[in-house]
BADRENGU-438832 format. One record per residue (C-alpha): residue number from 1; y, x, z. Coordinates in Angstrom, 2 decimals. Each point is the difference from the previous one (the first is absolute). Layout:
residues N
{NUM {Y X Z}}
...
end
This chain:
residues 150
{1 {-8.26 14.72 4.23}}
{2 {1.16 -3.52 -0.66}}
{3 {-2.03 -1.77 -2.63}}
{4 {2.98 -0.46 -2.57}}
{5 {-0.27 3.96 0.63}}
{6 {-3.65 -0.13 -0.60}}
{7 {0.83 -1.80 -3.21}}
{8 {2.55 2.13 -1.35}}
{9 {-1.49 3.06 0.38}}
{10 {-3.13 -1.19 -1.73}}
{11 {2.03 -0.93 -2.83}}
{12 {1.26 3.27 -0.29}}
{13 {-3.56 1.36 -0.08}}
{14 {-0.44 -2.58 -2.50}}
{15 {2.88 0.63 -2.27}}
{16 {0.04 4.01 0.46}}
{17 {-4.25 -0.47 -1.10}}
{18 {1.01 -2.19 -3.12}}
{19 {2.84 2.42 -1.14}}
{20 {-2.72 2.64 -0.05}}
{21 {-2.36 -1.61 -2.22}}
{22 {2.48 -0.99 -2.32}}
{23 {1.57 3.32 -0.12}}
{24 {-2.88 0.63 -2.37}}
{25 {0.65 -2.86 -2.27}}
{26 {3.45 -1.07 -0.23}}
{27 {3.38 2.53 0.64}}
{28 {1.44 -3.93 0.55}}
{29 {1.50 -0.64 3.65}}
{30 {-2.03 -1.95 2.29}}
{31 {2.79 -2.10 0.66}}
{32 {-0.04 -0.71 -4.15}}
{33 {-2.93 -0.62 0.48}}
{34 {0.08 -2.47 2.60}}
{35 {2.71 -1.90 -2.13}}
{36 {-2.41 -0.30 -2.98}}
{37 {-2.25 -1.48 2.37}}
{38 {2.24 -2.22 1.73}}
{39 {1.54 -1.21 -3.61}}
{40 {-3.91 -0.41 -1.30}}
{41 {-0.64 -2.51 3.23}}
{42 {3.06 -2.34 -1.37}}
{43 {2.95 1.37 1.87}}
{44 {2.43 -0.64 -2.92}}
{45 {3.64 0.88 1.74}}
{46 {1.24 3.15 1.45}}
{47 {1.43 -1.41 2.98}}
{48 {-3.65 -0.96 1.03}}
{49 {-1.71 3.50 -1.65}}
{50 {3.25 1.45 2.87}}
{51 {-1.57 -1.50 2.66}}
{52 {-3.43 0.44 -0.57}}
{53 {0.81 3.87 -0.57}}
{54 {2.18 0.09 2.98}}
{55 {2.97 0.94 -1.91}}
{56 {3.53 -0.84 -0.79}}
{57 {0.83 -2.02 -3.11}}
{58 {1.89 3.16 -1.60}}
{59 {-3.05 1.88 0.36}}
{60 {-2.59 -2.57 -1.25}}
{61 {2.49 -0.25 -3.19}}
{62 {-0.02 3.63 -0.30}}
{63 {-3.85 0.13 0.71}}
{64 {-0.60 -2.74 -3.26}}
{65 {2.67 1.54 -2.05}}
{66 {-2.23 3.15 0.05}}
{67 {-2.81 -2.06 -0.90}}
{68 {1.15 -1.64 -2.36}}
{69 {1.02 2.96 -1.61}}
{70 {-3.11 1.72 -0.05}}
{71 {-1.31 -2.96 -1.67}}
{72 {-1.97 -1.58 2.84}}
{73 {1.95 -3.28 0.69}}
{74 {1.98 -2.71 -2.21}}
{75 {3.46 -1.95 1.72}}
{76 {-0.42 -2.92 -1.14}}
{77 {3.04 -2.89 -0.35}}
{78 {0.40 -1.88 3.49}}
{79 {0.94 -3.36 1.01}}
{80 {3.32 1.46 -0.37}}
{81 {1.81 4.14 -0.73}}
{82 {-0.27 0.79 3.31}}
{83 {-3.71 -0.28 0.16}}
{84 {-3.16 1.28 -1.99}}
{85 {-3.94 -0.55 0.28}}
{86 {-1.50 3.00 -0.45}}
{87 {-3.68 0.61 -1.89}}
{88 {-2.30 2.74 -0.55}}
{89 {-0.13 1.70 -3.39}}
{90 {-3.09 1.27 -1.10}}
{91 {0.32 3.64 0.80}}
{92 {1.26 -1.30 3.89}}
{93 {-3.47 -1.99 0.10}}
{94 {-1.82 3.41 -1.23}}
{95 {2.13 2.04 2.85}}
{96 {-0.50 -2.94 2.34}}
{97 {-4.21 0.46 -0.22}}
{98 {0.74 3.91 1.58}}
{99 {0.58 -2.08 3.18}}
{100 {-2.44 -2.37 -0.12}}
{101 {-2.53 2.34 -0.33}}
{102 {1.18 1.98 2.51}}
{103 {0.17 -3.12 2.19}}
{104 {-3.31 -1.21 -0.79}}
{105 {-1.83 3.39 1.11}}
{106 {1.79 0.51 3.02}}
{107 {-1.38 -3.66 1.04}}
{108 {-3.34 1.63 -1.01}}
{109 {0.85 2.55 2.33}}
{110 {1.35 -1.65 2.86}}
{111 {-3.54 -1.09 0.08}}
{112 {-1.38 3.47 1.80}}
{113 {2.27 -0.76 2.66}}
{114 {-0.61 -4.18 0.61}}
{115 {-3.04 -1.90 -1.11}}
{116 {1.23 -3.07 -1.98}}
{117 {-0.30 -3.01 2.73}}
{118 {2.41 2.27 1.42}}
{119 {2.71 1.00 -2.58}}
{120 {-0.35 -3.77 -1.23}}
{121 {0.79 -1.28 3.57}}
{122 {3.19 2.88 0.14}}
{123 {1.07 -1.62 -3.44}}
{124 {-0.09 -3.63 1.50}}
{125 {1.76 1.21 3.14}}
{126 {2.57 2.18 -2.21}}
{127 {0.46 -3.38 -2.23}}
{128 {0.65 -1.97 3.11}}
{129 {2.69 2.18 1.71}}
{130 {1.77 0.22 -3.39}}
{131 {0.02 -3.75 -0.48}}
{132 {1.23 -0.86 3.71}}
{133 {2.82 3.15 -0.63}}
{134 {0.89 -1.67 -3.34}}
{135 {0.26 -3.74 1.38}}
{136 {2.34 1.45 2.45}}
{137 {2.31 1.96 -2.03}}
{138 {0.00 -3.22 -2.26}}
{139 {2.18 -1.96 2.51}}
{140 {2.58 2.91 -0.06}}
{141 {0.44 0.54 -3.89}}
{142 {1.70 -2.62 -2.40}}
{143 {-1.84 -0.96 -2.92}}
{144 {1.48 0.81 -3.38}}
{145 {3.17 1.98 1.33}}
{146 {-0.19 2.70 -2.64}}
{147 {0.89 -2.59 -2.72}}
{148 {-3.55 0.13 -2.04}}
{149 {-2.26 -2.42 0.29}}
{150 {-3.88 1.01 -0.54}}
end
């Protein structure tokens, strides 16, 4: 197995592990979920919530039209109609803590499996490969093409 392979089936393990702790907390999506998060860590537009999900702009605006329904997210005015910022309503924060509780003990339990000087070195590596990826795709993309400035 290649090590992208490596990667993506681990986060498989990862996501299909989170899903069942949550299942006992939240009936919310995990990929809801992963948008509250997202929007709590400043991503502000859908366009870049799209990407970071790894979905199409129809589905990112169907994804926060559901939350904003249920009460979990505020569109707020943009630089112009076209574009909102989006923020976290007080019930999204209280659905948002399901995950990061959830995230928080499976770091506690990814413990049993690598003593810390190791799963900090992993995290450095991890960090590094995701910053030389991102500095490449940076060359190909151009800035500000979906009209809303950040």
């Amino acid at each position: 197995m290649t090590f992208a392979e490596h990667l993506a089936s681990l986060r498989r393990s990862i996501r299909r592990h989170l899903t069942e702790k949550l299942g006992a907390r939240t009936t919310r999506p995990f990929n809801q979920l992963l948008a509250l998060k997202a929007i709590s860590e400043g991503m502000r537009r859908q366009s870049t919530l799209a990407e970071r999900l790894m979905v199409d702009a129809p589905a990112a605006s169907r994804l926060v039209d559901r939350l904003e329904e249920d009460g979990l997210v505020l569109r707020q005015a943009g630089e112009d109609r076209r574009c909102f910022r989006l923020e976290l309503t007080a019930q999204g924060e209280r659905e948002l803590s399901h995950l990061l509780d959830a995230l928080r003990e499976l770091d506690g339990e990814l413990g049993e499996y690598l003593p810390e000087p190791e799963l900090s070195e992993l995290k450095r590596l991890m960090e590094k490969l995701q910053t030389g990826l991102s500095l490449r795709s940076v060359g190909s993309e151009v800035p500000g093409t979906d009209g809303c400035g950040e």
